[in-house]
VODO-173845 format. One record per residue (C-alpha): x, y, z; residue in one letter. Coordinates in pm, whole numbers, plus 32768, in hexadecimal, padded with zeros to 4 digits. Example, Ala and Ser with C-alpha at 12.3 -4.5 7.8 and 13.67 -1.06 7.14 Angstrom:
// residues 2
SITE      X      Y      Z   aa
SITE   84CE   7E3E   830C    A
SITE   8557   7F96   82CA    S
//
This chain:
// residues 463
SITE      X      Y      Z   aa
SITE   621D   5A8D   2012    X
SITE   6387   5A01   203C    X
SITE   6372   597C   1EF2    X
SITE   634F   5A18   1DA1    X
SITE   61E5   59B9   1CD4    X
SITE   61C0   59E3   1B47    X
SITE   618E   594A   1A22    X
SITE   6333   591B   19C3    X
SITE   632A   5803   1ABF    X
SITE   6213   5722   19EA    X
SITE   62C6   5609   19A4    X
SITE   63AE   55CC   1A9B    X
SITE   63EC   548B   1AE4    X
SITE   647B   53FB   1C6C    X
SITE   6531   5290   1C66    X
SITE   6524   51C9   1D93    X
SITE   6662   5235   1E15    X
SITE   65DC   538A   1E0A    X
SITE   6493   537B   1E9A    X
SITE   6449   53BB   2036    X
SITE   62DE   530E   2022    X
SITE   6224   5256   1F15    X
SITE   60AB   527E   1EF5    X
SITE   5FA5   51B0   1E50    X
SITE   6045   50EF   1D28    X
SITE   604F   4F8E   1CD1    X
SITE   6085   4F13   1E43    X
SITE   5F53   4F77   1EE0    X
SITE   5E1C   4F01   1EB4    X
SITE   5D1A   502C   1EDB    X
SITE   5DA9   5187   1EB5    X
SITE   5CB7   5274   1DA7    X
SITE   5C6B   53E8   1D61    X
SITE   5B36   5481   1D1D    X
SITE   5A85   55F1   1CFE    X
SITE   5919   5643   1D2D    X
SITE   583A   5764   1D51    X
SITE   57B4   57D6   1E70    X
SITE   5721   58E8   1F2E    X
SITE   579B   589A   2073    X
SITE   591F   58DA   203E    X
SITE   59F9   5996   2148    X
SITE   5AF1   5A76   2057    X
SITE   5C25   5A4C   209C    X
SITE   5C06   5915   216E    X
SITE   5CFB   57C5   2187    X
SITE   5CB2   569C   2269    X
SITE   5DB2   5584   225D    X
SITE   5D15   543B   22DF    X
SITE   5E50   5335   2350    X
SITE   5FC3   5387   2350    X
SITE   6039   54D3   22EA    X
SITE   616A   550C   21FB    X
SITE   6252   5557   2339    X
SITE   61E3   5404   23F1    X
SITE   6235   5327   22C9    X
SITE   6360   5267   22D9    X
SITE   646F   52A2   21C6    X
SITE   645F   5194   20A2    X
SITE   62E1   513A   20F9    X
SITE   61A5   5144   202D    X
SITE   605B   5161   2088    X
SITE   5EF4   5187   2031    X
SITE   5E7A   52E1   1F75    X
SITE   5D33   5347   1F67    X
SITE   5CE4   54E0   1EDC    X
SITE   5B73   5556   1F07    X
SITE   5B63   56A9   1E6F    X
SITE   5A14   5754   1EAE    X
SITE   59CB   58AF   1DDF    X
SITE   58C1   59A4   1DDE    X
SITE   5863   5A92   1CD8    X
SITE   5718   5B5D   1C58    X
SITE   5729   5AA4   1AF5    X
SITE   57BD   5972   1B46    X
SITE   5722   582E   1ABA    X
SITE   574A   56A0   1B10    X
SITE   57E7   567E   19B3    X
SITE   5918   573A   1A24    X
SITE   596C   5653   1B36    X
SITE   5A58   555C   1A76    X
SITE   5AE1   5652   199A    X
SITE   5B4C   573E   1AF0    X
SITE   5BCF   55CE   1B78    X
SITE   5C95   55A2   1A4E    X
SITE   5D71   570F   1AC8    X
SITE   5DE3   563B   1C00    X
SITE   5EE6   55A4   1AED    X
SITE   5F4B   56E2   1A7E    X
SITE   5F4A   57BF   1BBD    X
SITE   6009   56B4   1CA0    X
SITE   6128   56C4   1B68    X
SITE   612E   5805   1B77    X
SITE   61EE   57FA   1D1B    X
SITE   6377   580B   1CE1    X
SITE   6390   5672   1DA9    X
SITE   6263   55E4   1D6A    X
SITE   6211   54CF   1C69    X
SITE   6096   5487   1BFE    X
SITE   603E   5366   1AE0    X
SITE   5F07   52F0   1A9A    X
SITE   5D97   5348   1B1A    X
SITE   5C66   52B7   1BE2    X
SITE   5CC0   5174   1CA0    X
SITE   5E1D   5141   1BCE    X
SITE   5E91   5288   1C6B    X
SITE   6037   527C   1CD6    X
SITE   60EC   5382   1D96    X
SITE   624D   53BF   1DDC    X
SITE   62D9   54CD   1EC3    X
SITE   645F   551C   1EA8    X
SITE   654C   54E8   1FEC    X
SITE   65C0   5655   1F68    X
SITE   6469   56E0   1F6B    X
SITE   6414   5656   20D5    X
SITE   658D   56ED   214A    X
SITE   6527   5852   20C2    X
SITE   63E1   5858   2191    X
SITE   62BE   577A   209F    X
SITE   6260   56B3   21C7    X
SITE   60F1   56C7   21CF    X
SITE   5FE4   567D   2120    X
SITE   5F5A   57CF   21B8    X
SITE   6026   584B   20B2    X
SITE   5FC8   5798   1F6A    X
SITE   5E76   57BC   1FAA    X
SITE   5EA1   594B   1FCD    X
SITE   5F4E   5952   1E72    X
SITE   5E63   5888   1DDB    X
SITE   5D4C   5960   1E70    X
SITE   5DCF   5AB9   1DC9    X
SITE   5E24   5A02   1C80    X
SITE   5CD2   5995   1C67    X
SITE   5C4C   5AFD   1CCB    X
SITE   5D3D   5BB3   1BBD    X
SITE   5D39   5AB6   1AAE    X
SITE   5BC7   5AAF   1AC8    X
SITE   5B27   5BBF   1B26    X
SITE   59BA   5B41   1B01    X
SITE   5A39   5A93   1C70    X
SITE   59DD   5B8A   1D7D    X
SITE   5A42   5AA8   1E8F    X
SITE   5AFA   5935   1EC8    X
SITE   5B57   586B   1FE4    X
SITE   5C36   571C   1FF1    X
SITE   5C26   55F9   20C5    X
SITE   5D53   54FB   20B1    X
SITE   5D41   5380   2137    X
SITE   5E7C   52DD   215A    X
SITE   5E41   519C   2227    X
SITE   5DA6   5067   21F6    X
SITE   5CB0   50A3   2305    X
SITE   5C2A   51FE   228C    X
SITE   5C2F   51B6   212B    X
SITE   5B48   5097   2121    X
SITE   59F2   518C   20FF    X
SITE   5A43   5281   1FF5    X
SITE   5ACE   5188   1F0E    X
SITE   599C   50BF   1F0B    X
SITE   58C1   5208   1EE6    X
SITE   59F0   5287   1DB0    X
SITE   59D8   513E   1D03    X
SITE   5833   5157   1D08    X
SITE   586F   529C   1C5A    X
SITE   5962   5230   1B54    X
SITE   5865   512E   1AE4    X
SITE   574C   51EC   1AFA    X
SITE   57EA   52EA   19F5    X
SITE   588E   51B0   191B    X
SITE   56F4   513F   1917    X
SITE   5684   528D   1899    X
SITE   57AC   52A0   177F    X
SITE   572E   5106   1702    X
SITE   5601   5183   1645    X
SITE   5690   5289   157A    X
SITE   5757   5229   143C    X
SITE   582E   52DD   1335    X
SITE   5737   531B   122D    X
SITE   5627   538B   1327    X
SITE   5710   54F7   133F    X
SITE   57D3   55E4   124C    X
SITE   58D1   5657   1353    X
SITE   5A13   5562   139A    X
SITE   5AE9   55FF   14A9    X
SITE   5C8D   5608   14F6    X
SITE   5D5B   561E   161E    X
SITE   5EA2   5661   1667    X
SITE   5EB8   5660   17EB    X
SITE   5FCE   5532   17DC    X
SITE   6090   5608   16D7    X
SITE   6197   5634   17E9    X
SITE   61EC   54F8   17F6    X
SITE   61B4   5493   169C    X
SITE   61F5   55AE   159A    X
SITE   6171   5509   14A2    X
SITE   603B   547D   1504    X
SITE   5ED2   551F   14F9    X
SITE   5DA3   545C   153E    X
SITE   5C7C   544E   1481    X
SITE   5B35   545A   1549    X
SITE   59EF   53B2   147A    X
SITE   58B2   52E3   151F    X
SITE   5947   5180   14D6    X
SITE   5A9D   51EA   153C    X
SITE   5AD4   5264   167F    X
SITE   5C32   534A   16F7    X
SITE   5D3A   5224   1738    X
SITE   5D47   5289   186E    X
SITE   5BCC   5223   18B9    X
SITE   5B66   5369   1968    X
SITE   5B14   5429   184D    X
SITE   59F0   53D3   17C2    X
SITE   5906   5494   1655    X
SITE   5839   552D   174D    X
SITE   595B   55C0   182A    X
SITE   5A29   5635   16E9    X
SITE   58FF   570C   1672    X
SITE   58D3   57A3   17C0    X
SITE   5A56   57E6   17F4    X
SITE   5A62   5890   165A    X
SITE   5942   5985   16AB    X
SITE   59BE   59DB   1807    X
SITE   5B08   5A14   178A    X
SITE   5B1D   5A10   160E    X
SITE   5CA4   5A63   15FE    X
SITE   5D0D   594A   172B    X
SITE   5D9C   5818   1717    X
SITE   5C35   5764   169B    X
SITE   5BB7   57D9   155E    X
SITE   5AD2   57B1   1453    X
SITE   5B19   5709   130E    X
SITE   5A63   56EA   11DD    X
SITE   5A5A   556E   1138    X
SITE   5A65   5613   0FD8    X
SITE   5A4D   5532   0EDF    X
SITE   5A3F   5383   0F4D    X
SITE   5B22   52D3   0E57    X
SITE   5ACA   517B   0F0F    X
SITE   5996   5146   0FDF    X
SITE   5A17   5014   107C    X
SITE   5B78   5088   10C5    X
SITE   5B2A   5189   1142    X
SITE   5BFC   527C   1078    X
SITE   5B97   53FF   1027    X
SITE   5C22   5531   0F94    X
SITE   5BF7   5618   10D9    X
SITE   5C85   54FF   11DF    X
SITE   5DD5   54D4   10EF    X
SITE   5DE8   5660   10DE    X
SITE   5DBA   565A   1259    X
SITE   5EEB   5598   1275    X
SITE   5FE3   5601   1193    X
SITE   5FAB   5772   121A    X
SITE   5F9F   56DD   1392    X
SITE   6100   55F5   132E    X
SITE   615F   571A   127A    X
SITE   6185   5624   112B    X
SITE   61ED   54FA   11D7    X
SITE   60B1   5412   11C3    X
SITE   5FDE   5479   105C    X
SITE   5EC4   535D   1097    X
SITE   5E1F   52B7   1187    X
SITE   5D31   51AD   1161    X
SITE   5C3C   51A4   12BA    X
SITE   5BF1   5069   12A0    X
SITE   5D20   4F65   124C    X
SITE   5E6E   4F41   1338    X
SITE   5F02   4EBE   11F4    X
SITE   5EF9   4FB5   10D9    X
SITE   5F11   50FA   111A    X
SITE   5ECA   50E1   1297    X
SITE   5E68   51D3   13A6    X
SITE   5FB1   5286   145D    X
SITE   5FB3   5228   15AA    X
SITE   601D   531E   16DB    X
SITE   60B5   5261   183E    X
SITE   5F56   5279   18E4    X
SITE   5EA9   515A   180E    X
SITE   5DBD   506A   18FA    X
SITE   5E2A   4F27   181E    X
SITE   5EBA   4ED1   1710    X
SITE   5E69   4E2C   15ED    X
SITE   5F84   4D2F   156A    X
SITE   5FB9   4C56   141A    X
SITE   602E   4AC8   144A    X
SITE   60BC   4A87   12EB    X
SITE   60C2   4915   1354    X
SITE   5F47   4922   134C    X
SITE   5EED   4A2B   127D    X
SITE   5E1D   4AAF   13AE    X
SITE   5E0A   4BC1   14A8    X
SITE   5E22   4BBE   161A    X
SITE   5DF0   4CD9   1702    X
SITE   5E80   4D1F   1870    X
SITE   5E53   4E56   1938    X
SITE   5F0A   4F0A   1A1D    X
SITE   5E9F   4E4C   1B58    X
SITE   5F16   4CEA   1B03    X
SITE   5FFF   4C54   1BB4    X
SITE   6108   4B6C   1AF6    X
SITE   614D   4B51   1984    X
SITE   6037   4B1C   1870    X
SITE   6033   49F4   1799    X
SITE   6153   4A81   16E0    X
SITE   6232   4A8C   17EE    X
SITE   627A   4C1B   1839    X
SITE   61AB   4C9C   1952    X
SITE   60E1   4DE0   190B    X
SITE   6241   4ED5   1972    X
SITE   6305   4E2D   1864    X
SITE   61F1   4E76   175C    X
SITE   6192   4FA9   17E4    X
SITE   630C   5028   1794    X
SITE   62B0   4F9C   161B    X
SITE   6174   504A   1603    X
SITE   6166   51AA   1684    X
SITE   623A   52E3   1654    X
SITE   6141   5337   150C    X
SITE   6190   5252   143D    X
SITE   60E1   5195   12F2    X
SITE   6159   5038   1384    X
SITE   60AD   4F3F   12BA    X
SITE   6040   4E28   1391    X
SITE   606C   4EC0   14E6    X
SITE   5F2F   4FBC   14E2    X
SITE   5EE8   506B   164B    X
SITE   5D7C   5082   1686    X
SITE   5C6E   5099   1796    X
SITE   5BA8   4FAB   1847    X
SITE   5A78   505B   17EA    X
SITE   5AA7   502F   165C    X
SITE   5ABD   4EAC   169C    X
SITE   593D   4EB4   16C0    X
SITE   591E   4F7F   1574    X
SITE   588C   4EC1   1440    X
SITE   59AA   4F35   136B    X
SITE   5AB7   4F07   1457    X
SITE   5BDB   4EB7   1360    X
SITE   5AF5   4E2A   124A    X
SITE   5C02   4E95   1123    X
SITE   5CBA   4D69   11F2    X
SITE   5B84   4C8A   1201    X
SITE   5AF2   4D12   1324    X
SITE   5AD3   4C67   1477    X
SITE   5AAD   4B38   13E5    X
SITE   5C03   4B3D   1386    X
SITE   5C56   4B68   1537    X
SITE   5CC9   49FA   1588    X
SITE   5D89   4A4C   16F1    X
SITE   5D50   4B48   1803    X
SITE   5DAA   4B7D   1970    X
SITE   5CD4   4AE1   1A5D    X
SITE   5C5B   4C11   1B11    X
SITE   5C01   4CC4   19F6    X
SITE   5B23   4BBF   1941    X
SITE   5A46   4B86   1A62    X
SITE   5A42   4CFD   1AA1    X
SITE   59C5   4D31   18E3    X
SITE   5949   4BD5   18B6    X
SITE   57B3   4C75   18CC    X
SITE   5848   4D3C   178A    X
SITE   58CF   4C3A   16A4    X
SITE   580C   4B47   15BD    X
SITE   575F   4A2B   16B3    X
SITE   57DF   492D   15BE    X
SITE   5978   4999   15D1    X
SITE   5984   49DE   1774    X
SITE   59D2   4860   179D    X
SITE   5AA3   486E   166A    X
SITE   5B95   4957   16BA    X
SITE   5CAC   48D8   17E3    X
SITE   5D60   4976   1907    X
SITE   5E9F   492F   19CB    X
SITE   5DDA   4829   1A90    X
SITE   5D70   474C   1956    X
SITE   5EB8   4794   1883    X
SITE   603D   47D3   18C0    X
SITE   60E8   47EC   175F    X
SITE   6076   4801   1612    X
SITE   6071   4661   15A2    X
SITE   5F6F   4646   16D2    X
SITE   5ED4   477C   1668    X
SITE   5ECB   46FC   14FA    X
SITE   5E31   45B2   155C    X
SITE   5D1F   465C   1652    X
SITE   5CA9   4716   1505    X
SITE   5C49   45E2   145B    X
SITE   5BE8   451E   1593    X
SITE   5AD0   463E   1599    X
SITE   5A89   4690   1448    X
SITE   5AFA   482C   146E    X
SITE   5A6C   489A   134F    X
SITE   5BF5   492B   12D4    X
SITE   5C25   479E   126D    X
SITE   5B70   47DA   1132    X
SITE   5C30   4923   10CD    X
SITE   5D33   4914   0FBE    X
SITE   5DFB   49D2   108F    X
SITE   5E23   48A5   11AD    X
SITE   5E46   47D6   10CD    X
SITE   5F65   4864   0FFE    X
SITE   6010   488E   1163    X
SITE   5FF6   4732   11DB    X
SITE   5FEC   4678   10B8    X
SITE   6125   46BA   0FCE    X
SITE   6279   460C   102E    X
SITE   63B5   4673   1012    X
SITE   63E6   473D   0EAD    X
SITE   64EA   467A   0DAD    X
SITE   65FC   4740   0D99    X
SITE   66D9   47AB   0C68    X
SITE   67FD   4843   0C05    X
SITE   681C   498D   0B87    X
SITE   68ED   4AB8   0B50    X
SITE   6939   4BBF   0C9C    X
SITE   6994   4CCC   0BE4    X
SITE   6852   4D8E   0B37    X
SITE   676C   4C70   0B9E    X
SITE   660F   4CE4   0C12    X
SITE   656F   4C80   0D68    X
SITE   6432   4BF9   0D32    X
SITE   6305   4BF9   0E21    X
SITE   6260   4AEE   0F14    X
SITE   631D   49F8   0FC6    X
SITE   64AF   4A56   1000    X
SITE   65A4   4968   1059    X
SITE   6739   49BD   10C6    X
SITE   6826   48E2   1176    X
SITE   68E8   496A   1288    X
SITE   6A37   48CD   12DC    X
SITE   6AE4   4849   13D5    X
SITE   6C3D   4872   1463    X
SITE   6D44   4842   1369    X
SITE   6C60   481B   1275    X
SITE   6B9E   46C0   12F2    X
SITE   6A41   466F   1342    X
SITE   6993   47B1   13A8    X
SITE   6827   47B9   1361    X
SITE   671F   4823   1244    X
SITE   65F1   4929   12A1    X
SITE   64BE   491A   11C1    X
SITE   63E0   4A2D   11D7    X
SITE   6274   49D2   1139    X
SITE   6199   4AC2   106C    X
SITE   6281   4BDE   10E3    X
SITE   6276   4D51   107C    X
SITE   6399   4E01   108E    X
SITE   63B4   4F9F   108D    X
SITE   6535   5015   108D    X
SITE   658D   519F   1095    X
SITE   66C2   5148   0FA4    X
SITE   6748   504A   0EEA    X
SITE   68E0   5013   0EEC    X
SITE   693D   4F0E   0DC4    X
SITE   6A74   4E75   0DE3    X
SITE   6B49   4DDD   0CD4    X
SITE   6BA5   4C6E   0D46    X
SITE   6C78   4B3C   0CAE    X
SITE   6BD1   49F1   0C28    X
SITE   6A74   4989   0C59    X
SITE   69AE   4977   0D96    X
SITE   6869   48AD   0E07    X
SITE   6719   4934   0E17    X
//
């Protein structure tokens, strides 16, 4: 191979003035990735179905479809997402190529200094991801890959991938956390976010969707020291938060001490890390005291106005970020989906897209409730939409706290040694020379600082 393959080049990231061709990604449509099993497989083989790497045009993206087939005496159906899952990892692992996300959010980028050294076919990647799979897993005997990279070609497979994601998100429905004794971690996006590991029960899927309970157990006892592994819930602190002895020694030995608990159910207190491969996320509109949720396919800002990249950027990397949670699409339809928070109930906005795609999972009584960019475009419209239709979040203490209180009184009092007190913050922020300028009012804020600086200052200043 002209270029060099291995694990030091996980993480590697390619900006777009470095990249020769972009595949899959935000800007087209249909691109996916799947595995299955199958006893027909060629070993060794690699079709490419449109435009190889060498007739793409520098600067261009285009459609990416992977369809890994593998063979083996022992292998099982159960296996299939967790092998698809080592797409992520094995594609990182080529000195010039980028890979985020999974299934049908899948994004490559290949490096203009890659393609110059001799990467210019897909012949190529799909050979290295052939003998990865082979020595990484031996219980694969044999594996072929098919790539699709036009519109034309693509069109079939991703129909036939997205009939298998849903069949295995239908399987995954009927199984909850206190059915099992066995939660289950991963760390597969560890590369990318050191500090993140994800925690795998029934009711809460991998963020990245594609790893479901029943594909974490089958990955642990294939592989008990890889990248999916078991963990034991220990003792349950709180039922409905979700919070358990095992998961928050999981993580601090995973963050090596960074994050100490983790509540599975709340993107307020305590919430779930979140990697750079989340499906959606799951934001906080202090003007409301609601959620909304947009996922990595909408086009355009949410309600709050900062489209899904901007948020993304606040959300990932593995950190506790209170109010930006990353989840997957598949935990939306679980009955305890954030219910620390106040549940789904407490959802009042989502993409468009995305509510008709979950709106046969959500409470028949909230689907008409709960707006989109086409009913709604800011937050007073979005406020009076709410009590147009009765959402249920109306009646909460927690709306009403946000949309009810004015402006606080202010007072004087001392700078030096004063103490900042919670809730709603107000500071003025001047103008040139010292005249007009504005004030900023930030409502049933939290505020986390790493350090504190206290500075001595003259006279007496407003609240």
């Amino acid at each position: 191979m002209p270029i060099d393959v291995g694990p030091v080049y996980e993480g590697e990231r390619i900006r777009g003035n470095q990249m020769y061709v972009e595949l899959g990604g935000p800007k087209i449509e249909k691109k996916f990735e799947l595995v299955r099993v199958s006893k027909n497989v060629t070993d060794g083989k690699v079709t490419i179905n449109g435009p190889d790497l060498k007739d793409m045009e520098k600067g261009s993206t285009h459609p990416i479809g992977i369809f890994v087939e593998v063979f083996g005496k022992i292998l099982e159906e159960d296996l299939e997402a967790v092998f698809e899952r080592r797409i992520h990892e094995f594609c990182n692992f080529i000195n010039g190529v980028m890979h985020l996300n999974q299934r049908y959010t899948n994004w490559m980028r290949v490096s203009i200094q890659a393609f110059e050294k001799g990467l210019n076919s897909f012949q190529m990647i799909g050979t290295i991801l052939i003998r990865l799979f082979k020595a990484e897993l031996p219980i694969i005997e044999k594996a072929q890959v098919t790539f699709y990279t036009d519109t034309k070609s693509i069109e079939k497979p991703h129909k036939m991938a997205m009939e298998v994601y849903n069949a295995r998100d239908e399987r995954a429905r009927g199984l909850h956390d206190e059915d099992v004794d066995m939660f289950y971690g991963c760390v597969l996006c560890q590369s990318f976010a050191p500090t993140h590991a994800c925690c795998i029960t029934p009711d809460r899927t991998s963020l990245c969707g594609s790893i479901n309970w029943f594909d974490a157990r089958a990955a642990a006892k294939v592989d008990p020291k890889g990248p999916i592994f078991e963990v034991v819930p220990g003792e349950c602190y709180d039922v409905f938060a979700g919070h358990y002895q095992g998961i928050n020694d999981m993580m601090k030995k995973r963050s090596l001490g960074e994050i100490e608990k983790v509540y599975l159910f709340s993107g307020m207190e305590f919430p779930h890390t979140s990697c750079g491969c989340f499906e959606a996320i799951d934001f906080y509109i202090p003007e409301l005291g609601g959620h909304g949720i947009i996922d990595r396919s909408h086009d355009g800002p949410a309600i709050n106005g900062l489209p899904f990249s901007a948020m993304a950027n606040q959300t990932g990397g593995g950190k506790q970020m209170p109010g930006f949670n990353g989840i997957s699409i598949q935990y939306i339809a679980s009955p305890k989906y954030q219910q620390y928070d106040g549940g789904i109930k407490n959802i009042v906005w989502m993409g468009k897209a995305l509510k008709d795609r979950v709106a046969e999972f959500l409470p028949a009584d909230l689907v008409d409730k709960i707006a989109t960019e086409e009913d709604v475009n800011d937050i007073n419209a979005l406020q009076a939409w709410l009590e147009e239709k009765k959402h249920p979040i109306i009646e909460t203490d927690a709306y009403k706290i946000a949309v009810g209180g004015g402006e606080e009184e202010e007072e004087e009092y001392e700078t030096a040694g004063a103490m900042v007190p919670m809730g709603t913050q107000t500071f003025t922020v001047g103008g040139a020379g010292g005249l007009g300028g504005f004030k900023v009012i930030l409502k049933n804020c939290k505020i986390h600082a790493e350090s504190v600086i206290i500075k001595k200052l003259d006279g007496k200043r407003k609240k």
